[in-house]
Structures are given as structure tokens and as C-alpha cells.
C-alpha positions as CSV (number, residue, x, y, z in Angstrom):
1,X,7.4,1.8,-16.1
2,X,9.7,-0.7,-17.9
3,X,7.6,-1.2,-20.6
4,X,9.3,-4.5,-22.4
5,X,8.5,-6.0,-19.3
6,X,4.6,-5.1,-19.9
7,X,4.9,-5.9,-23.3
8,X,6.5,-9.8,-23.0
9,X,4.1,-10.8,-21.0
10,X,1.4,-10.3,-23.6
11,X,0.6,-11.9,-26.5
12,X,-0.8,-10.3,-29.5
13,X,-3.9,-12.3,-30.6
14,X,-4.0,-15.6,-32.5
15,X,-7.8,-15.0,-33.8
16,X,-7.7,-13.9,-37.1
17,X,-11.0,-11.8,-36.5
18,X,-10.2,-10.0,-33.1
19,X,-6.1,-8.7,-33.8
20,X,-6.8,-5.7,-31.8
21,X,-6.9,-7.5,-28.6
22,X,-4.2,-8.5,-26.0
23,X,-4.6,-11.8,-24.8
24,X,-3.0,-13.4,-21.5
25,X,0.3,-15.1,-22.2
26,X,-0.3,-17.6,-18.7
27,X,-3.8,-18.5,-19.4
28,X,-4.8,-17.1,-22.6
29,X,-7.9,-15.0,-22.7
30,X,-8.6,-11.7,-23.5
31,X,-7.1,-8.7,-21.5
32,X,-9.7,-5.7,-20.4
33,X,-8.9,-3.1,-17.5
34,X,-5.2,-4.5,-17.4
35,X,-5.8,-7.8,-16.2
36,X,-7.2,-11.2,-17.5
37,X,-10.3,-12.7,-16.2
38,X,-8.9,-14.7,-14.4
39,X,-6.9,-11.7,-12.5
40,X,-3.8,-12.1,-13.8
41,X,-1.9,-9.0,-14.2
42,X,1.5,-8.2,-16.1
43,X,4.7,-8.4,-14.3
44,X,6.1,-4.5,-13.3
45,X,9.1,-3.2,-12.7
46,X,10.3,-3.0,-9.0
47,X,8.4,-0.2,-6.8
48,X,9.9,2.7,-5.4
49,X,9.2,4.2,-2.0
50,X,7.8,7.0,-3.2
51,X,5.5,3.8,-5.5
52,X,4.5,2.7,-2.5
53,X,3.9,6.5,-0.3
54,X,1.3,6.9,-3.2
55,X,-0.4,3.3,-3.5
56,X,-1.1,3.7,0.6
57,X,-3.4,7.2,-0.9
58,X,-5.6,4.3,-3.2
59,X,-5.3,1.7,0.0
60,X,-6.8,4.1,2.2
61,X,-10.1,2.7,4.1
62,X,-8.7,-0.7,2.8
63,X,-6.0,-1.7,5.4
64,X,-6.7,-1.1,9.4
65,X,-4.4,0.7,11.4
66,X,-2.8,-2.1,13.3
67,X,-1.6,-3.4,9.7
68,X,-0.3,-0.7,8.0
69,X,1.9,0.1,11.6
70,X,3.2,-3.2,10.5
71,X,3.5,-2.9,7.0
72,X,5.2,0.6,7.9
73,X,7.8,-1.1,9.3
74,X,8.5,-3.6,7.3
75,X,8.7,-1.1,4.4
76,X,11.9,0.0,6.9
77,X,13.6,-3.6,6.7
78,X,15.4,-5.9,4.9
79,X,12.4,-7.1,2.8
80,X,11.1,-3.6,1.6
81,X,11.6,-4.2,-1.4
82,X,8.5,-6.9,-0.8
83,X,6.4,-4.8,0.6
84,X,6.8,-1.7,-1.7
85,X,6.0,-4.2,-4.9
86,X,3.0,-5.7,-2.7
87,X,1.6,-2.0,-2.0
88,X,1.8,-1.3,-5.6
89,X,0.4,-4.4,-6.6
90,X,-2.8,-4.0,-4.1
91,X,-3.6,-0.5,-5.2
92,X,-3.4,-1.3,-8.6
93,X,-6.4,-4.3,-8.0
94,X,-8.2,-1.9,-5.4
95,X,-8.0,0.8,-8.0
96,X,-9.3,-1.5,-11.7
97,X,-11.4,-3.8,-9.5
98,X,-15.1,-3.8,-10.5
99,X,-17.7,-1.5,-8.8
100,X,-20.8,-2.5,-7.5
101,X,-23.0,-4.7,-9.6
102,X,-20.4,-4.6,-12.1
103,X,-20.2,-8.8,-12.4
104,X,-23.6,-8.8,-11.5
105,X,-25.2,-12.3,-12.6
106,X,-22.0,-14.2,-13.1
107,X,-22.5,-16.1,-9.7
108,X,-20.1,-18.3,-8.9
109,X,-17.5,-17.2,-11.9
110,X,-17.3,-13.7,-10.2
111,X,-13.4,-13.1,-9.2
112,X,-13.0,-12.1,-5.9
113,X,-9.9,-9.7,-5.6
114,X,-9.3,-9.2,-2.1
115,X,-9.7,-11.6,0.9
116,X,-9.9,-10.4,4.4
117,X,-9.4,-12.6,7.6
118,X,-9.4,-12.3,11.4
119,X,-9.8,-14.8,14.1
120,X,-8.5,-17.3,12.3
121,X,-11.4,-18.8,10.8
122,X,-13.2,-15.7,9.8
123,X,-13.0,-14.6,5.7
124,X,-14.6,-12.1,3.2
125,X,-13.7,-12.1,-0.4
126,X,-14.3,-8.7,-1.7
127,X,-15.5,-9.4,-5.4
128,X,-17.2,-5.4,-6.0
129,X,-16.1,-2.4,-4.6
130,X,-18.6,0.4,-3.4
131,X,-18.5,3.5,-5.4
132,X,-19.0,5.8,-2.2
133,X,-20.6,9.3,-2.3
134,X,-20.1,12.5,-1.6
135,X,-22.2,12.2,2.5
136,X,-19.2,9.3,2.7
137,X,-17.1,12.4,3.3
138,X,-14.2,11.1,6.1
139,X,-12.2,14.3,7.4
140,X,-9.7,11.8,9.9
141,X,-8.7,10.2,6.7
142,X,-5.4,10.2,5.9
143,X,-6.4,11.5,2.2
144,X,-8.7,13.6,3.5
145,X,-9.6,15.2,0.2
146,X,-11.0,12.1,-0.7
147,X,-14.9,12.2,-0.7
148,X,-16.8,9.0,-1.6
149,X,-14.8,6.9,1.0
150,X,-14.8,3.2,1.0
151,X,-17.1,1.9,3.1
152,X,-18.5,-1.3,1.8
153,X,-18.2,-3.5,-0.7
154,X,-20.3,-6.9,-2.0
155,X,-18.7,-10.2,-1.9
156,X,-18.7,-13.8,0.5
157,X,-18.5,-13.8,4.1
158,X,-17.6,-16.8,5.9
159,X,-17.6,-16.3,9.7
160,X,-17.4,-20.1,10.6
161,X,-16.2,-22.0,7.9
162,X,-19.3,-23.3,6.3
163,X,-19.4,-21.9,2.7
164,X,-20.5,-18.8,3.7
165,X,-22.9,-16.3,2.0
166,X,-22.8,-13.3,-1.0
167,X,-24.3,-10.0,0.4
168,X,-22.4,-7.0,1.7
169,X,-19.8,-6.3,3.6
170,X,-18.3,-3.7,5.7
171,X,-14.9,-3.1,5.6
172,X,-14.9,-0.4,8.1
173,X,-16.4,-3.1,10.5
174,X,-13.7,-5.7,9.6
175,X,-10.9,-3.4,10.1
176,X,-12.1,-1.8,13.2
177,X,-12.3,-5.3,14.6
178,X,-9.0,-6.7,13.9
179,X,-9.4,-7.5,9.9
180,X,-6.2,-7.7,8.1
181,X,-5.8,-7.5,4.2
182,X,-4.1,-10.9,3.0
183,X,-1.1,-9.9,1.0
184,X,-0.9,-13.2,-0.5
185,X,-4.2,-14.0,-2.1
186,X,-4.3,-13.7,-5.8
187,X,-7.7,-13.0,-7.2
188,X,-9.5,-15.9,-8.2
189,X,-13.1,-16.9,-8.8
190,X,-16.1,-17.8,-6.2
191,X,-16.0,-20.9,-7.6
192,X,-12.5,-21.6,-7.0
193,X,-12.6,-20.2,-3.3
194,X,-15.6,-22.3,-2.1
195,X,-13.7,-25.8,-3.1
């Protein structure tokens, strides 16, 4: 990992009694778990394919079949390069995004770090990931060492373009019925979603 890179886009901080944090260069607030809370993360070098073989392990149960067949072939192309960074980038979130209950009580300032859509007017923002267990054992996965498969996660639905509700949601279901991963949301807050 270039770690320059890493390294310019943080800021050591300006508060005279907290120099031992990192603080976000863009929007400047503290850095935990490699991002801000806002979800900004630091630039990284360009991906490799072998980046991206291994971010599809950590996207497993998170991107439906008809998707990564796409996502395959563009990784083939002329804009790999795009994909392999974007792979990298999404297992990275999927992988330091909270757990359930983790932002518990913080309402409409939780970040939602995925959004799902299908039908053109359906969403989900995925704000908490499920931990899984052990009985969430999968052996048709493609990691299929992997017990304590995603299955769920908490976050907003909105089926019909009305705001929506919080409660869980089933990414098996989603993907199973057409659901794609958008690669181009950025995390962002509830808030910030429902305006």
C-alpha cells in the first residue's frame, strides 16, 4: 500500500489536548476504524487483480449473481482498472462497517454504507451489518469456509418512495430478486438520504 498516499490525506490534530488522533483532511473530524464519520475514507493506491480476486471473498453474500457476471466482465475490459479500485473500495466498507446495534440510538445521524436498488424505485440503505453465526453455515458459497454468512443486516427500506422505514433487512431476499449493489453511493447519513 502506498503509504504517502494514506498519510497526505490526514491531518495530524489541531487540538492541543487530543495530538494522538487523526482527523479528516476533507471534513475534519476525528478518524476511528479508518474512516471519518462522515465515511470518508483515504485515497489508495490503484487495485490489483489479484486486490480485487480477494475483495469478492469479503463481498461474498453482498452482491447477487446476475451482478458479479457483470462485474466479472467488466473486470475483463477497458475500464478494469474501475472496477478492481471499486471491489476494493466495497470490501473495505463491508468489512469496517458497524455490526448490529453498533450506532444504536443515533437515529437519523446513523451512516448508511451501502444502498441497494431494484425496480427502479425500490431502495435499502444498509447502516449495520449482521454478525451471522455459526447455524448461518452456507456450503454453495463461494468461500465456503466462511461460517457466520451474511444474511441480514438493519437499515431503511423504501419500497415505494415514501421515506420508508428502519427495521431489517434481508439481503439474501434482495439479491435473490434482482437487487443490485450501487457502486456509486458514498456512505452518508439517514438524515442526508431522506432529503
Amino acid at each position: 500500500m502506498n503509504t504517502q498516499a494514506s498519510l497526505d490525506f490526514f491531518v495530524q490534530s489541531p487540538h492541543e489536548n487530543d495530538s494522538n488522533s487523526t482527523y479528516c483532511e476533507e471534513c475534519g473530524c476525528r478518524i476511528t476504524q479508518g474512516r471519518c464519520q462522515h465515511g470518508i475514507m483515504p485515497p489508495r493506491p490503484p487495485a490489483t487483480k489479484m486486490d480485487a480476486v480477494n475483495a469478492l471473498k469479503v463481498l461474498d453474500g453482498f452482491i447477487g449473481p446476475s451482478q458479479l457476471h457483470a462485474v466479472g466482465a467488466a473486470c475483463r475490459g477497458e475500464e478494469k482498472q474501475f472496477f478492481f479500485d471499486k471491489l476494493v473500495e466495497l470490501a473495505q466498507i463491508v468489512s469496517t462497517m458497524p455490526k448490529t446495534y453498533e450506532q444504536d440510538g443515533k437515529g437519523e445521524d446513523a451512516i448508511a454504507y451501502l444502498h441497494y436498488f431494484a425496480g427502479g424505485q425500490a431502495s435499502w440503505w444498509i447502516t449495520e451489518k449482521d454478525a451471522g453465526c455459526e447455524d448461518d453455515y452456507d456450503p454453495t458459497s463461494v468461500n465456503y469456509e466462511n461460517r457466520g454468512k451474511q444474511l441480514q443486516a438493519f437499515g431503511l427500506a423504501d419500497l415505494f418512495g415514501d421515506g420508508g422505514e428502519l427495521g431489517y433487512i434481508s439481503i439474501e431476499e434482495i439479491l435473490a430478486n434482482g437487487g443490485e449493489l450501487d457502486f456509486h453511493f458514498t456512505p452518508k447519513t439517514l438524515k442526508e438520504i431522506r432529503k
